[in-house]
C-alpha positions in Angstrom: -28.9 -8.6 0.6 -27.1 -6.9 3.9 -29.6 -4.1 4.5 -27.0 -2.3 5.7 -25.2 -2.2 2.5 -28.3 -0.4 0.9 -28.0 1.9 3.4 -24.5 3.1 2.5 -25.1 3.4 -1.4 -28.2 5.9 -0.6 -25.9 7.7 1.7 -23.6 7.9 -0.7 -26.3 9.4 -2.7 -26.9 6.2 -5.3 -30.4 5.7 -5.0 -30.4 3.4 -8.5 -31.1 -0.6 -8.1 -27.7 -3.1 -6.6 -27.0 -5.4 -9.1 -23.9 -7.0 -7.8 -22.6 -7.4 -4.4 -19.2 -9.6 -4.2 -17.5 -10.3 -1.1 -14.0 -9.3 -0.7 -11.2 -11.0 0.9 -7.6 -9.8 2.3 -9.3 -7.9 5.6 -9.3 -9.4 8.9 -10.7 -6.3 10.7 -13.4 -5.3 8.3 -16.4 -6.9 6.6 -15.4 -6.2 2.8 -17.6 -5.7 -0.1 -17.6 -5.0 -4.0 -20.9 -3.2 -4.8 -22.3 -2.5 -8.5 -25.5 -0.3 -8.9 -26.6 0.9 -12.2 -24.9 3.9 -11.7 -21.2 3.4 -10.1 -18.9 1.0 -8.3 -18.0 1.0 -4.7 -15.8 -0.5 -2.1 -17.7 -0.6 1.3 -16.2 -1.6 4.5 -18.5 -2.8 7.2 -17.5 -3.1 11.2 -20.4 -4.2 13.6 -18.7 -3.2 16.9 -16.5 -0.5 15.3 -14.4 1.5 18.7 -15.3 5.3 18.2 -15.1 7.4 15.3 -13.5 4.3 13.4 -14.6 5.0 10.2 -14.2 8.9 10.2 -10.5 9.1 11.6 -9.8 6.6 8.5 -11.7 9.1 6.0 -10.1 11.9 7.8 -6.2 10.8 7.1 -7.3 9.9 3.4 -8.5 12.9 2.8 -5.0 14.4 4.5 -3.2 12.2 2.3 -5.3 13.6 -0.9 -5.2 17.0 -0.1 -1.4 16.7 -0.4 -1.7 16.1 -4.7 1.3 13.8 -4.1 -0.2 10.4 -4.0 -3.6 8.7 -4.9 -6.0 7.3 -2.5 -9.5 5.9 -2.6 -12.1 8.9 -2.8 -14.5 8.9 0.1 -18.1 9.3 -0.5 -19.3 8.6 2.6 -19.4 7.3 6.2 -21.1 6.7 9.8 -19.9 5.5 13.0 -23.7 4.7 14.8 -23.0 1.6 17.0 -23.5 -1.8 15.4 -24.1 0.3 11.8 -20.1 1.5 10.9 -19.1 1.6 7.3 -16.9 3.3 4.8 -18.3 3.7 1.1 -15.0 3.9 -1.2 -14.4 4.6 -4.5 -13.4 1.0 -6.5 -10.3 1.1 -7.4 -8.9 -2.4 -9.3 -5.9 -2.2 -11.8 -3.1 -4.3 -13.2 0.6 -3.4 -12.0 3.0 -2.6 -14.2 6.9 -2.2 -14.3 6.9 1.3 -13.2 3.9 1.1 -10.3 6.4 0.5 -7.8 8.9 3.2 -8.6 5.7 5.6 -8.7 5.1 4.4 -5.4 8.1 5.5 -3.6 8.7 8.8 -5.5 5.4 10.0 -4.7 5.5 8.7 -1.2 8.9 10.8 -1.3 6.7 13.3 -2.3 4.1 13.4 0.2 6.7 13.1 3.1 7.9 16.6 1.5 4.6 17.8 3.2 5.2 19.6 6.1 2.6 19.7 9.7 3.1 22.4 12.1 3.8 19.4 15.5 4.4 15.7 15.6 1.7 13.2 15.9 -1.9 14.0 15.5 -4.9 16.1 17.0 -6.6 13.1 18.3 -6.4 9.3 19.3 -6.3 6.9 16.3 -6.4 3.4 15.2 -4.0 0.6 13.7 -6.6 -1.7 13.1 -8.9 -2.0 15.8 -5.9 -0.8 18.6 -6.4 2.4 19.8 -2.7 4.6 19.0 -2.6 7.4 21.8 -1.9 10.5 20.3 -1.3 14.1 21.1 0.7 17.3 19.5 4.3 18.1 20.2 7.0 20.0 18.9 9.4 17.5 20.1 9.4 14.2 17.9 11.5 12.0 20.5 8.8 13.3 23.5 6.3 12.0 20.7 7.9 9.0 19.8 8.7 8.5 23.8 5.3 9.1 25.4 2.8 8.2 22.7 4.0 5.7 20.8 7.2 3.2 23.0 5.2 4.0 26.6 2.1 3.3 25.1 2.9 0.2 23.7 5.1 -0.7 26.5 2.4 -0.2 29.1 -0.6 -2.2 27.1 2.2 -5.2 26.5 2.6 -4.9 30.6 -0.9 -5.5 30.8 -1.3 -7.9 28.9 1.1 -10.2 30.1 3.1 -9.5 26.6 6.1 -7.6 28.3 7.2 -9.2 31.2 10.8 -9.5 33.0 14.2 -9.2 31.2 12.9 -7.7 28.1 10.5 -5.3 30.5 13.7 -3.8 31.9 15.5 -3.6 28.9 12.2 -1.6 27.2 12.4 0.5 30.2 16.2 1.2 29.9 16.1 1.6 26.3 13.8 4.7 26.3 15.4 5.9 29.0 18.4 6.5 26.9 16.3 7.6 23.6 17.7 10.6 23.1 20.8 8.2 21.7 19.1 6.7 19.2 15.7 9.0 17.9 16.2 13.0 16.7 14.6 15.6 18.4 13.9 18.6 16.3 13.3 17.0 12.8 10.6 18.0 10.1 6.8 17.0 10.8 6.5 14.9 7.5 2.6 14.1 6.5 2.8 10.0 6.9 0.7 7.4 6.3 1.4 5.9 9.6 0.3 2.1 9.0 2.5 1.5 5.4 2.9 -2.2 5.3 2.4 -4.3 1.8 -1.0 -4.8 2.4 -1.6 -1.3 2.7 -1.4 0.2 -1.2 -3.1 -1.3 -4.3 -3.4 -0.5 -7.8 -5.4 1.7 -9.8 -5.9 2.1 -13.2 -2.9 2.3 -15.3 -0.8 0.9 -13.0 -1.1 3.9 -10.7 -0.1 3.0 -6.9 -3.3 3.8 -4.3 -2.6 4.5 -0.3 -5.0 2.4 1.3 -6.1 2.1 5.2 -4.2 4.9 6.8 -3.5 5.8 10.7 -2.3 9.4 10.0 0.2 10.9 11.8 2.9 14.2 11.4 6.3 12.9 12.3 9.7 11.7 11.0 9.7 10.1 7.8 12.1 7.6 8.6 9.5 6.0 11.1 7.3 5.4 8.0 10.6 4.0 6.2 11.5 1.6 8.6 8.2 -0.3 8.7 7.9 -0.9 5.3 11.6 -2.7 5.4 10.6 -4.8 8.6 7.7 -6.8 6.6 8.8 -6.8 3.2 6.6 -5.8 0.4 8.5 -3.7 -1.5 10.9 -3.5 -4.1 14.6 -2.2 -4.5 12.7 0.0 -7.5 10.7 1.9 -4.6 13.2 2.9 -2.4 15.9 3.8 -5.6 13.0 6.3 -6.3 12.5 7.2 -2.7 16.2 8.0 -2.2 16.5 10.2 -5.8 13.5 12.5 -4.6 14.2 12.7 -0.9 17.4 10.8 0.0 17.4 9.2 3.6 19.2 11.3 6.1 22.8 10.1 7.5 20.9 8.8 11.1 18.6 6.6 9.7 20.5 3.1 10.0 21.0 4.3 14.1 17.6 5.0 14.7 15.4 2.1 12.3 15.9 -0.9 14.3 14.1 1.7 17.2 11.5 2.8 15.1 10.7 -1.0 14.1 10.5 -1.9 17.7 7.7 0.1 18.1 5.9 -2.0 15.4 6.5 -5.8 16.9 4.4 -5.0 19.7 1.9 -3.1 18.4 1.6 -6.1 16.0 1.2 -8.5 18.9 -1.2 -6.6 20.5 -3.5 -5.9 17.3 -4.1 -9.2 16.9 -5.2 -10.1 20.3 
């Protein structure tokens, strides 16, 4: 047995006898585990070279997310973020979809983006996977979307040899002339900030979960337009999406800009 697994259970305050430790798949950041003691069931997430408060800025936005009442998430029991000993000890959560999980999914994602922060972005750096997101608090969503999340991506892909040439001047001339494209003053929605179809699950009685979050206030079209570039999600989501909080009138202008942002920080996550 990973000692270290041990360790999380007491922390989480379980000190009754592991019976049943399964690895799980579908993570490539993340050591994964099913755990069964006499006593509960728990999902634990293991990194050995976890970057800096990891683990607590990922407990922090699910806990955001659940304070809202909008939208399950895994409960968190506990944490740590010591060097070369990061986990995450989750509530289990397994479950069979249904016919209406995915409808549930986008009206109470609808739901949650009804939730309203006082700025844009977030009180501190975060991750998307391992990739540090620059972060900071504006009242301006375009300065946001401008300085902490194009220019940060724009100037890590220079770096790394990702963004070079024609489509570096283009980049450049593109935000540039943002203030086309991206709203300014727009509502400070509570978003998940990482919603791809990897990123929810099912609970039981079909109920949807919010999984692996990189939390962020901003415009809820942002979260919207990632979760159409990858696929994973149904014409029975976004029907219940638009009938609790239709899309507003700019969207279609200012998605394929919001997706941009996504394709590099894509490349770069899995470098």
């Amino acid at each position: 047995m990973n000692p270290l697994l041990k360790e999380a259970v007491k922390q989480a305050g379980d000190e009754s006898s592991i019976y049943k430790i399964k690895r799980v798949a579908g993570g490539s950041i993340n050591e994964s585990y099913f755990v069964k003691t006499d006593r509960n069931n728990y999902f634990i997430k293991y990194h050995p070279n976890a970057p800096n408060r990891f683990f607590e800025l990922e407990a922090k936005g699910l806990q955001l997310i659940k304070d809202t009442n909008t939208i399950d998430v895994p409960k968190v029991i506990a944490y740590s973020d010591q060097q070369e000993r990061a986990y995450l000890v989750l509530e289990w959560v397994s479950g069979q979809e249904h016919k209406d999980t995915e409808r549930l999914l986008g009206e109470r994602l609808a739901s949650m983006h009804c939730h309203k922060g006082d700025k844009h972005g977030f009180s501190s750096n975060t991750y998307v996977g391992t990739l540090s997101q620059v972060n900071g608090l504006y009242t301006s969503w375009q300065a946001y979307y401008r300085e902490c999340r194009l220019y940060s991506q724009l100037e890590l892909g220079i770096q790394r040899n990702q963004i070079t040439g024609k489509r570096r001047r283009q980049l450049n001339k593109l935000i540039d002339k943002l203030d086309l494209f991206v709203p300014d003053h727009v509502t400070p929605s509570y978003l998940h900030g990482d919603l791809w179809g990897g990123n929810w699950i099912v609970g039981s009685n079909g109920s949807p979960f919010l999984i692996d979050p990189s939390f962020l206030f901003g415009d809820r079209h942002f979260e919207l337009a990632f979760t159409e570039l990858f696929g994973g999600f149904s014409n029975s989501f976004y029907q219940a999406y638009e009938e609790r909080f239709p899309v507003s009138s700019y969207y279609e202008d200012c998605k394929a800009i919001y997706q941009l942002y996504y394709l590099p920080e894509w490349w770069s996550s899995k470098q």
